[in-house]
C-alpha positions as CSV (number, residue, x, y, z in Angstrom):
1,X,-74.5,-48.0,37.4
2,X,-73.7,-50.6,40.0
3,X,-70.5,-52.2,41.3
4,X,-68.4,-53.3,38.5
5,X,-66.0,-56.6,39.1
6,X,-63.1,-54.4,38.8
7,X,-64.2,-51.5,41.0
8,X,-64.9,-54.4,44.0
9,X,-61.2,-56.2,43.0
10,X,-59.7,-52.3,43.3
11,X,-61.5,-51.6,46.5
12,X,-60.2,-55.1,48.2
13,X,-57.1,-54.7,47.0
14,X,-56.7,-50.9,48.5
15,X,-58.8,-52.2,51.7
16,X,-55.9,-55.0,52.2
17,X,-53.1,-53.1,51.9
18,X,-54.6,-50.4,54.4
19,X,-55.0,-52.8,56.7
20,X,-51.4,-54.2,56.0
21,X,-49.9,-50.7,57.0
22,X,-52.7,-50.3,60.5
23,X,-51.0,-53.9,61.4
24,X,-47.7,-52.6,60.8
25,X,-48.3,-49.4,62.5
26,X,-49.5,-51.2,65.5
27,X,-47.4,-54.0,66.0
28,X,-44.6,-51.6,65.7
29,X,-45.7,-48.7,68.5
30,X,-45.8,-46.2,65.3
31,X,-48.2,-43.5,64.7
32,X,-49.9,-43.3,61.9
33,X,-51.9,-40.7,60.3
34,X,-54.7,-41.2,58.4
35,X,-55.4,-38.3,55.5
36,X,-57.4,-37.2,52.8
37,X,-56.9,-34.5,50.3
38,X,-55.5,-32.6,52.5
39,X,-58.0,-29.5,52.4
40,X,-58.3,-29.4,56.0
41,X,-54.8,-30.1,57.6
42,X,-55.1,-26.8,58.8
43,X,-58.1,-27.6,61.3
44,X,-57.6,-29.2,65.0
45,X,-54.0,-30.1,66.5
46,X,-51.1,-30.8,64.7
47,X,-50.5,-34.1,65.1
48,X,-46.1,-36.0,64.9
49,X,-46.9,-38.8,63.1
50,X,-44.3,-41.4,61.6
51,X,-46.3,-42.3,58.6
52,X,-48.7,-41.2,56.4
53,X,-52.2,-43.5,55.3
54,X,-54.3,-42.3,52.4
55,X,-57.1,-42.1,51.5
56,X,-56.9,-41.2,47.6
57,X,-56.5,-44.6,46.4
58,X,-59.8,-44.9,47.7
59,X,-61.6,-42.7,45.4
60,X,-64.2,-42.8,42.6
61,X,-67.8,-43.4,42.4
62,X,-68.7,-46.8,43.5
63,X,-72.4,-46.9,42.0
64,X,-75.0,-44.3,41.1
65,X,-78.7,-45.5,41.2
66,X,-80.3,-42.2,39.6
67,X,-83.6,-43.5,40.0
68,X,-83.2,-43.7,43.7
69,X,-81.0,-40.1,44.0
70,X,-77.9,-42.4,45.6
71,X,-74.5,-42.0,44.6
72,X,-71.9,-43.7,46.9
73,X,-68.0,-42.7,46.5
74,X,-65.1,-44.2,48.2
75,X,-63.5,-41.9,50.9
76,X,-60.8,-40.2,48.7
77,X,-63.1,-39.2,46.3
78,X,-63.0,-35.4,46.0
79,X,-66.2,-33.1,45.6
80,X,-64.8,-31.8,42.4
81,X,-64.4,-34.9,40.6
82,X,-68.3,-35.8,41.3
């Protein structure tokens, strides 16, 4: 399986508006904080942060080439749903 036209339009489309809410962020003086699922919130410093960037919307397998043992995801993809 390799990149689908759809997957590559999702993956812009998610990229853009991440980089829409960094620019904000910044030209602002907010923090922002950048998170995942979640599982390991617990680890490191707690950290005040006005708002929140995810990483879910970026999830799923972006292309598997068997043959080669390569399977590339997109950063919110979780373990379990490989």
């Amino acid at each position: 399986m390799s990149w689908s036209i759809a997957r590559v339009e999702h993956f812009n489309e998610q990229e853009a508006r991440a980089a829409q809410c960094i620019r904000a962020a910044s030209e602002s003086k907010r923090t922002l904080s950048i998170e995942g699922g979640g599982t390991r919130a617990f680890l490191g410093r707690s950290v005040a942060s006005g708002d929140v960037l995810s990483s879910q919307p970026f999830s799923g397998v972006i292309s598997y080439e068997p043959s080669e043992l390569v399977l590339r995801v997109g950063a919110g993809t979780k373990v379990s749903d490989i």
